[in-house]
N, CA, C and O atoms as CSV, one atom per row, in Angstrom:
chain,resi,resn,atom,element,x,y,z
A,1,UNK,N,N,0.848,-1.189,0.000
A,1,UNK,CA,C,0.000,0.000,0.000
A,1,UNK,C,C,0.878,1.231,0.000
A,1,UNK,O,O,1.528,1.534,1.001
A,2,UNK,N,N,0.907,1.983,-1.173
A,2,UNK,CA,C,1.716,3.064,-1.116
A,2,UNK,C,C,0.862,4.457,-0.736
A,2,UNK,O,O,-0.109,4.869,-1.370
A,3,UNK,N,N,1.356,4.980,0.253
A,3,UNK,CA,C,0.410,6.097,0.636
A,3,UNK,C,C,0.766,7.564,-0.584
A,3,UNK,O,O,1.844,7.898,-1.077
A,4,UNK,N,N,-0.586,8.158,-0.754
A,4,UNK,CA,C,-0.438,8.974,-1.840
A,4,UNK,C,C,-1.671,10.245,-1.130
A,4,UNK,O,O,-2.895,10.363,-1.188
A,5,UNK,N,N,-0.414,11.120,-0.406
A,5,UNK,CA,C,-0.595,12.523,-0.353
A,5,UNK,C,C,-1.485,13.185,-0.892
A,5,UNK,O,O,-1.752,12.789,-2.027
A,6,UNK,N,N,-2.203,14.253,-0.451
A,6,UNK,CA,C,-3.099,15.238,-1.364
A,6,UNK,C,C,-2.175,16.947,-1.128
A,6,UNK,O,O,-1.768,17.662,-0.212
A,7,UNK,N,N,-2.213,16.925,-2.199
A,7,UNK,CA,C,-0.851,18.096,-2.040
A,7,UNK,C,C,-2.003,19.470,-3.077
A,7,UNK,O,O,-1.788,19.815,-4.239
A,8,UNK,N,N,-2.957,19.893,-2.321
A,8,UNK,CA,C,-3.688,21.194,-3.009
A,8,UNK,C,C,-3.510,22.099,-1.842
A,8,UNK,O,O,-3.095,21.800,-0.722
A,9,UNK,N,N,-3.887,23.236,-2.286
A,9,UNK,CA,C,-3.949,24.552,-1.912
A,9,UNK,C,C,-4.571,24.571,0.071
A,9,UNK,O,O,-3.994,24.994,1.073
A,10,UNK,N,N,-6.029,23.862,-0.118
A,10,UNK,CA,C,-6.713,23.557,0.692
A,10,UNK,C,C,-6.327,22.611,2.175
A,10,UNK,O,O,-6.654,22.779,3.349
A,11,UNK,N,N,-5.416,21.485,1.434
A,11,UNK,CA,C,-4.770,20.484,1.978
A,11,UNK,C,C,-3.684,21.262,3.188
A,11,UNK,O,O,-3.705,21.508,4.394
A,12,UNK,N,N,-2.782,21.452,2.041
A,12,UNK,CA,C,-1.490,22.587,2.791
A,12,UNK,C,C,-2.072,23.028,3.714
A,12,UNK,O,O,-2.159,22.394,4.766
A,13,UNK,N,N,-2.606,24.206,3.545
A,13,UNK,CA,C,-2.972,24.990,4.612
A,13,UNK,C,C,-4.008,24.204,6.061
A,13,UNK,O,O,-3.908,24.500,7.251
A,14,UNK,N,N,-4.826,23.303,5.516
A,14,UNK,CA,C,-5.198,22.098,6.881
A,14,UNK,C,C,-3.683,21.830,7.588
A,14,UNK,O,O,-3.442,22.119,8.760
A,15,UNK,N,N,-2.673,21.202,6.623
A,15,UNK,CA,C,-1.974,20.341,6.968
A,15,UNK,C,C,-0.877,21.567,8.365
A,15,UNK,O,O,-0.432,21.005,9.366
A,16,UNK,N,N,-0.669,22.861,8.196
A,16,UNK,CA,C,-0.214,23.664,8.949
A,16,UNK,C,C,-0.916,24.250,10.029
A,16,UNK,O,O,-0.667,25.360,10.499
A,17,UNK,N,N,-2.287,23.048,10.615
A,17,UNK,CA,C,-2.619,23.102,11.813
A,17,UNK,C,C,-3.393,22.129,12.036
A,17,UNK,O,O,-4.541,22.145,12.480
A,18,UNK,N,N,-2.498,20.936,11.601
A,18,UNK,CA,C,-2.620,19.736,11.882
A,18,UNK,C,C,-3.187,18.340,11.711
A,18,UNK,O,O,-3.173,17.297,12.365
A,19,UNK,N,N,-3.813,18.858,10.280
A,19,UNK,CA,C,-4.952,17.869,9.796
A,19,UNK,C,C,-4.347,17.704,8.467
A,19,UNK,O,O,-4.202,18.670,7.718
A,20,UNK,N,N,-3.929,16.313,8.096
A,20,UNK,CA,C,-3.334,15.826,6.770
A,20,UNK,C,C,-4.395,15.254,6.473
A,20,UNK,O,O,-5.326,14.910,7.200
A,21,UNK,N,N,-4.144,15.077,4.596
A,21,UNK,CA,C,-5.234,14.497,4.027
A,21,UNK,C,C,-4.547,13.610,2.988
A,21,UNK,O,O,-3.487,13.933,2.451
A,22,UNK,N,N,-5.209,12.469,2.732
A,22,UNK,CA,C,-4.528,11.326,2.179
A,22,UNK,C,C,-5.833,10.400,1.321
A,22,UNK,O,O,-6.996,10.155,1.643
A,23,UNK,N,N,-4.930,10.011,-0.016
A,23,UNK,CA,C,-5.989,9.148,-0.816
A,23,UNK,C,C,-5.625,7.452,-0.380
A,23,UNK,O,O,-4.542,6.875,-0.489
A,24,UNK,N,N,-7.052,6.867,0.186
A,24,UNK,CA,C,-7.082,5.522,0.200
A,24,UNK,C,C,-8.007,4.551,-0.841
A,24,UNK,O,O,-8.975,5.094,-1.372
A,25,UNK,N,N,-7.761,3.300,-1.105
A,25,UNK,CA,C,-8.604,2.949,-1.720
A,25,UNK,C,C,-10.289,2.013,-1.034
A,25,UNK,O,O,-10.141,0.995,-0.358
A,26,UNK,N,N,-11.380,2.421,-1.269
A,26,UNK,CA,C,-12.235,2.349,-0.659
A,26,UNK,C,C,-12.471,1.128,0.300
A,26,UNK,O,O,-13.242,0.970,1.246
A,27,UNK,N,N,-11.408,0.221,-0.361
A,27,UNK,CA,C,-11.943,-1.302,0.875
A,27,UNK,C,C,-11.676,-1.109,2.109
A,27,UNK,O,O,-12.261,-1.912,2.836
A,28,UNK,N,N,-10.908,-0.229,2.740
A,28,UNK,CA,C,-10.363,-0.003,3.979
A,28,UNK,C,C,-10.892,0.770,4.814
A,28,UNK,O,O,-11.317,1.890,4.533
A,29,UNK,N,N,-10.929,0.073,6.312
A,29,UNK,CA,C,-11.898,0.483,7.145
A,29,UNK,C,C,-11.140,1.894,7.910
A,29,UNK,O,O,-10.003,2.357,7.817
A,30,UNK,N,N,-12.158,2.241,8.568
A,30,UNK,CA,C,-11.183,3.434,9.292
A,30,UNK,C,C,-10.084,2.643,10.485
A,30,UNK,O,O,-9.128,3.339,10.826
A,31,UNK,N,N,-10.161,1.654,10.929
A,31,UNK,CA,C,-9.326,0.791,11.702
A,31,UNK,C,C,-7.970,0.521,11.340
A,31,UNK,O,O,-6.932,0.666,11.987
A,32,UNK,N,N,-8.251,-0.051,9.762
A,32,UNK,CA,C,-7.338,-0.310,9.153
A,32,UNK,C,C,-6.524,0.745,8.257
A,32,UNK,O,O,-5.445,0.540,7.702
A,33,UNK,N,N,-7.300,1.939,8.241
A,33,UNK,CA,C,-5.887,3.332,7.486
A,33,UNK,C,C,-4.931,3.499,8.842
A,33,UNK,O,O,-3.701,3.501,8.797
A,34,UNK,N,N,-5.902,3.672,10.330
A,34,UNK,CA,C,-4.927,4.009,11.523
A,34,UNK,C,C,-4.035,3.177,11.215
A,34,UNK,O,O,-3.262,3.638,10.375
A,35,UNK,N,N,-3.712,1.702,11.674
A,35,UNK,CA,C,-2.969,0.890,11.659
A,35,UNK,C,C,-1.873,1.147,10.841
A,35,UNK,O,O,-0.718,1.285,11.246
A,36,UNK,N,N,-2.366,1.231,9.313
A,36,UNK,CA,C,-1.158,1.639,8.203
A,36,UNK,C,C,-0.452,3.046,8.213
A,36,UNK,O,O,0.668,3.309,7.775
A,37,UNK,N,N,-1.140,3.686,8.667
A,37,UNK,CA,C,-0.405,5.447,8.511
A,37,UNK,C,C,0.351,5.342,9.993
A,37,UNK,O,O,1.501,5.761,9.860
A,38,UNK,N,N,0.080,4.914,11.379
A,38,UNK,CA,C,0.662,4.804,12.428
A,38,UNK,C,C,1.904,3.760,12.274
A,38,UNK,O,O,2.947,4.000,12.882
A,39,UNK,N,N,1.772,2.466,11.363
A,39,UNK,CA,C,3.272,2.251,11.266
A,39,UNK,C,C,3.802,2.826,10.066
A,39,UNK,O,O,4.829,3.399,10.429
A,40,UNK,N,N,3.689,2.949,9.104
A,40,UNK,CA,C,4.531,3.822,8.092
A,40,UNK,C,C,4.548,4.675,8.688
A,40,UNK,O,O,5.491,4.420,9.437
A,41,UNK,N,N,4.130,5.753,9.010
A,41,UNK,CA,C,4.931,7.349,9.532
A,41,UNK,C,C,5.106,6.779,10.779
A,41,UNK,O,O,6.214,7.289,10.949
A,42,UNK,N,N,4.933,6.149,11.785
A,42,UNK,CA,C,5.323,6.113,12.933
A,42,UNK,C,C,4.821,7.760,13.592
A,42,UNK,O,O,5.531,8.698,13.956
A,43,UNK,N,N,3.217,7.611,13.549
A,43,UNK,CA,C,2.761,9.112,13.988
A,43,UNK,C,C,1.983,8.315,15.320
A,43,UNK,O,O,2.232,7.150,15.630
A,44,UNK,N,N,0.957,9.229,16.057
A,44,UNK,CA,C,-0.208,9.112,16.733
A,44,UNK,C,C,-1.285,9.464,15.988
A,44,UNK,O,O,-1.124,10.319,15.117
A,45,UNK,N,N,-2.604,8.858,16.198
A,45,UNK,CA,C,-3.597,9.745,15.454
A,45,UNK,C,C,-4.605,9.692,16.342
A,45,UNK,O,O,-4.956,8.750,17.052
A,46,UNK,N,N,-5.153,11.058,16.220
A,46,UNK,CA,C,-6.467,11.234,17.486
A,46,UNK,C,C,-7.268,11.334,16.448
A,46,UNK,O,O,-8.118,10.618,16.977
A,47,UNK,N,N,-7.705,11.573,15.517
A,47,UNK,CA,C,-8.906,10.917,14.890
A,47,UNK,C,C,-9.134,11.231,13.424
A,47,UNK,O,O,-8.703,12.300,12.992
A,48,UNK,N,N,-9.567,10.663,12.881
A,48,UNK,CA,C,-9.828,9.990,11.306
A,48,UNK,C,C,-11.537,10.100,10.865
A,48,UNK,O,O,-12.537,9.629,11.406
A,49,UNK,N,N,-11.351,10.961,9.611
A,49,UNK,CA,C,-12.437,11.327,9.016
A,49,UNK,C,C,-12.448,10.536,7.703
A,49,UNK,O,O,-11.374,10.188,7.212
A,50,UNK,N,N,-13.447,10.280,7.198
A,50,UNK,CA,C,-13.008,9.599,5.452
A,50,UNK,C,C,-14.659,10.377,4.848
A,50,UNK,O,O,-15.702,10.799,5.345
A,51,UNK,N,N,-13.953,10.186,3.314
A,51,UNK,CA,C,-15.150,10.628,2.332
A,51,UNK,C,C,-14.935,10.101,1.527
A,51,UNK,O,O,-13.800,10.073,1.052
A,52,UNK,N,N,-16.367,9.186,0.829
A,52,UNK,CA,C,-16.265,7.966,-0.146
A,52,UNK,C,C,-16.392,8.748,-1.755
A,52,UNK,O,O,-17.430,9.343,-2.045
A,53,UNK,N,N,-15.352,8.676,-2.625
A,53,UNK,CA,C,-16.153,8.870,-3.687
A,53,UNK,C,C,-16.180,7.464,-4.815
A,53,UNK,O,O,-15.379,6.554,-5.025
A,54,UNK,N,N,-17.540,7.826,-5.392
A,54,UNK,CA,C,-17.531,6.777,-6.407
A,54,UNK,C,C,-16.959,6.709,-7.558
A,54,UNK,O,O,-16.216,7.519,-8.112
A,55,UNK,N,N,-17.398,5.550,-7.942
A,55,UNK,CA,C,-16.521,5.756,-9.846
A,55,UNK,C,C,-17.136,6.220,-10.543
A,55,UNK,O,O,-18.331,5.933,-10.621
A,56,UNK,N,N,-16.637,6.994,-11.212
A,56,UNK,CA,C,-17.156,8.157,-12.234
A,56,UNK,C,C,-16.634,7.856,-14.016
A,56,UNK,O,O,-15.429,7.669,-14.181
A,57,UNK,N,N,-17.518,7.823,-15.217
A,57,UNK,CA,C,-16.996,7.826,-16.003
A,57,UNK,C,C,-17.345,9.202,-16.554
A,57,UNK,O,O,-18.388,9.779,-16.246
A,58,UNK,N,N,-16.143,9.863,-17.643
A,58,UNK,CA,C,-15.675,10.921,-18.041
A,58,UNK,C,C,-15.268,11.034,-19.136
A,58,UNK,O,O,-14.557,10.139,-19.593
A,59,UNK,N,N,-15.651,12.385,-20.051
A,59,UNK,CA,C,-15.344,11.938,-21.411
A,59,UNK,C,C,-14.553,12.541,-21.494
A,59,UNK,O,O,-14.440,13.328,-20.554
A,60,UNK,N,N,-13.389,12.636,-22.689
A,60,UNK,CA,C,-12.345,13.134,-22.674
A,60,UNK,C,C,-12.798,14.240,-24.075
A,60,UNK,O,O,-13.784,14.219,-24.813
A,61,UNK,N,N,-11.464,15.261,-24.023
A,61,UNK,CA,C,-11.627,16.161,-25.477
A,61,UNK,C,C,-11.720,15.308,-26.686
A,61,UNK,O,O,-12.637,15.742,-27.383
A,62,UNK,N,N,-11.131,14.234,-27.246
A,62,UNK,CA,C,-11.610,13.420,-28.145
A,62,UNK,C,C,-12.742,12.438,-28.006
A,62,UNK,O,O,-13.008,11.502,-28.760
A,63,UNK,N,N,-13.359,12.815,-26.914
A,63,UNK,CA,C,-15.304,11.756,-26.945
A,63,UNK,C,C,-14.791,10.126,-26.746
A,63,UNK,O,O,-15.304,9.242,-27.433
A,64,UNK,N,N,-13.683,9.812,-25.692
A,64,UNK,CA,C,-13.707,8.592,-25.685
A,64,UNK,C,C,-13.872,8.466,-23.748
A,64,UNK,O,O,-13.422,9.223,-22.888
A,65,UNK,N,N,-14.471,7.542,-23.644
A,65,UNK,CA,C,-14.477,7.533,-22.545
A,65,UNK,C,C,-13.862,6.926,-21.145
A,65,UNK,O,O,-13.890,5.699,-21.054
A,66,UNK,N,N,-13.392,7.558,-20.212
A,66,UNK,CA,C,-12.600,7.486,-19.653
A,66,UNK,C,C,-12.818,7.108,-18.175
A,66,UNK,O,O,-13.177,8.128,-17.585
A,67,UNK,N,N,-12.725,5.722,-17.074
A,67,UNK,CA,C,-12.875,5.604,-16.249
A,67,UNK,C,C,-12.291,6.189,-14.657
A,67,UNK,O,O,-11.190,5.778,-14.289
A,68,UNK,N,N,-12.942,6.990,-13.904
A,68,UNK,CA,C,-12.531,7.251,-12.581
A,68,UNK,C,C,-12.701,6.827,-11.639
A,68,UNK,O,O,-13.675,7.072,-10.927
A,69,UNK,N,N,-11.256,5.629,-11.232
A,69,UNK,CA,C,-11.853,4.545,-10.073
A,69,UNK,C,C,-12.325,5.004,-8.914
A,69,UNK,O,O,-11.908,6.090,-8.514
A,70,UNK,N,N,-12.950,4.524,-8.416
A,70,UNK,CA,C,-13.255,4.958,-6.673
A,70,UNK,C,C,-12.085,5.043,-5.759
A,70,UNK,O,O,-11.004,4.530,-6.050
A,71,UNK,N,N,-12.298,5.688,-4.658
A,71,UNK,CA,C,-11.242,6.409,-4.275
A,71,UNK,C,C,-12.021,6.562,-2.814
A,71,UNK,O,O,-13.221,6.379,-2.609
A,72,UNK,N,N,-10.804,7.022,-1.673
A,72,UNK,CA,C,-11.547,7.675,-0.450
A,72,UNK,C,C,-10.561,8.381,0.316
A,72,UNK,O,O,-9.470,7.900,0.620
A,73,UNK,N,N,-11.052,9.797,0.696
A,73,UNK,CA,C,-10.276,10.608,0.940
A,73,UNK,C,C,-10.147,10.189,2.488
A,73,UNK,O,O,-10.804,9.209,2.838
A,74,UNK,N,N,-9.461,10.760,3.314
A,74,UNK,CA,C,-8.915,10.175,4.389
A,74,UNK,C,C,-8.530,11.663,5.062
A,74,UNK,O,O,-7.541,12.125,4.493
A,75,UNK,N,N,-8.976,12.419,5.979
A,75,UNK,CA,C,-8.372,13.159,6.763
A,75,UNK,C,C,-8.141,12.592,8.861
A,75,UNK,O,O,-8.657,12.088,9.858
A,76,UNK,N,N,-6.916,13.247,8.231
A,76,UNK,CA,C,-6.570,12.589,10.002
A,76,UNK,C,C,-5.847,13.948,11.133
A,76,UNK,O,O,-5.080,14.829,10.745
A,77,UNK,N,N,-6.193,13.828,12.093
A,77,UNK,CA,C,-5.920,14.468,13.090
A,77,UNK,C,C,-4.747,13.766,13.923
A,77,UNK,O,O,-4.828,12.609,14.336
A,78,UNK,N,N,-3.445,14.762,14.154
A,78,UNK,CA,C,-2.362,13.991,15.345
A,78,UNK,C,C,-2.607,14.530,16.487
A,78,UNK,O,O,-3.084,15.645,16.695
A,79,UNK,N,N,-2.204,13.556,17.410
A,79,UNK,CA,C,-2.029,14.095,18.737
A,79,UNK,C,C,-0.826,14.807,19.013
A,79,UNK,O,O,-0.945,15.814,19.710
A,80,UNK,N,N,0.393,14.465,18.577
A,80,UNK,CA,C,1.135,15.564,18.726
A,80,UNK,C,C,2.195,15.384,17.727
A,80,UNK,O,O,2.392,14.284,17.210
A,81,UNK,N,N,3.091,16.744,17.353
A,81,UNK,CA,C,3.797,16.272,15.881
A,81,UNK,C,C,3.823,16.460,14.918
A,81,UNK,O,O,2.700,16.962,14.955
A,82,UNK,N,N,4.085,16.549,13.909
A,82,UNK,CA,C,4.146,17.121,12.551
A,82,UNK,C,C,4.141,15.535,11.622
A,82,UNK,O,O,4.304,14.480,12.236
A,83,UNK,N,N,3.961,15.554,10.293
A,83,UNK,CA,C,3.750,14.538,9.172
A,83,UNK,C,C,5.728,15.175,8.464
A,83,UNK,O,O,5.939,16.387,8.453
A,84,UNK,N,N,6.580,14.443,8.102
A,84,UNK,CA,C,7.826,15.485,7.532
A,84,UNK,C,C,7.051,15.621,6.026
A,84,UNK,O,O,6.791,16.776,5.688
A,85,UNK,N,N,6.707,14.654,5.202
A,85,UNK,CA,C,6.178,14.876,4.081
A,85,UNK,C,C,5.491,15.825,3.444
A,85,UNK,O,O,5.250,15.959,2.244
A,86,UNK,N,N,5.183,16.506,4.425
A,86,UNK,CA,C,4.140,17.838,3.902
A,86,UNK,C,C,5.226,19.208,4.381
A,86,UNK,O,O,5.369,20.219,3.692
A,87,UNK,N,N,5.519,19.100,4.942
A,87,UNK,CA,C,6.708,20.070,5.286
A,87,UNK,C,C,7.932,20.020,4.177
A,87,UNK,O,O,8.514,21.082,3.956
A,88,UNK,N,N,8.258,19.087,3.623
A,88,UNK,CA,C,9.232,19.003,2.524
A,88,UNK,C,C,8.558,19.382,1.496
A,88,UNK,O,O,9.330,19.792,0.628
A,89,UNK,N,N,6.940,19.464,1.034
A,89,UNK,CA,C,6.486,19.801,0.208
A,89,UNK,C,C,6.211,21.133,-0.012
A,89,UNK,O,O,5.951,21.600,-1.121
A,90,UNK,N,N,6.267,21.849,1.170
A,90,UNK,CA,C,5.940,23.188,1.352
A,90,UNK,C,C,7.031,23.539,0.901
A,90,UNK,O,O,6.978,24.233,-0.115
A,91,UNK,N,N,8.427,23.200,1.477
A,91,UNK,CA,C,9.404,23.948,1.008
A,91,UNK,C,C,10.240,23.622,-0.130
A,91,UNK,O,O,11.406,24.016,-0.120
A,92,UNK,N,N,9.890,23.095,-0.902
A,92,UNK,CA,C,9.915,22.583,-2.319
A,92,UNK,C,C,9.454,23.777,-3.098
A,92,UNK,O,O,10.225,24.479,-3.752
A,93,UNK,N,N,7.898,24.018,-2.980
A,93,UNK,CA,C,6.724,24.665,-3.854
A,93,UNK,C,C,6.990,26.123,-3.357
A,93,UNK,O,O,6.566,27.096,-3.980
A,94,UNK,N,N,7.722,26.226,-2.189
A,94,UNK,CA,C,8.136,27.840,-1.714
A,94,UNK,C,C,9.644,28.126,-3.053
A,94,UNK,O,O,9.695,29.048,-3.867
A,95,UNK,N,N,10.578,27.116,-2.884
A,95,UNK,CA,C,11.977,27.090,-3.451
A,95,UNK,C,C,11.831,27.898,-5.172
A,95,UNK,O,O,12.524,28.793,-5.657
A,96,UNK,N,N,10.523,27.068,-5.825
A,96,UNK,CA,C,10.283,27.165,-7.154
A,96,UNK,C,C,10.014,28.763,-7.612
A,96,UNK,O,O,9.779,29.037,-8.789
């Protein structure tokens, strides 16, 4: 399971008072993102929000059509601590 960041405008600025947001794929319970984000980052988490979206199909500028798998957004709250990943991203997108 490779964890995959949400790196927007909206995100950032959550993420600089303490609330990261992260794409999971929908089979996973809220039990089971804690488990995975607490040993990969080796964080705490005081609590976990999710939002389901469905699959969406989409047409493209040439009229062919294009599938958007389901997906589920994942916001989480730490108890204490910073994420480094979002902090390296900030100062990346500041550098440019």
């Amino acid at each position: 399971m490779n964890l995959k960041p949400i790196f927007t405008e909206k995100s950032m600025n959550q993420a600089k008072s303490g609330r990261y947001s992260f794409w999971f794929l929908p089979k996973f319970s809220k039990n089971q993102i804690k488990v995975i984000l607490e040993k990969t980052l080796d964080i705490k988490i005081d609590s976990i929000k999710t939002q389901n979206y469905k699959k969406m199909m989409a047409k493209t500028m040439r009229g062919t059509v294009k599938t958007i798998p389901a997906k589920k957004k994942v916001l989480i709250t730490l108890k204490s601590g910073k994420i480094e990943l979002f902090a390296d991203e900030v100062k990346s997108s500041k550098s440019k």
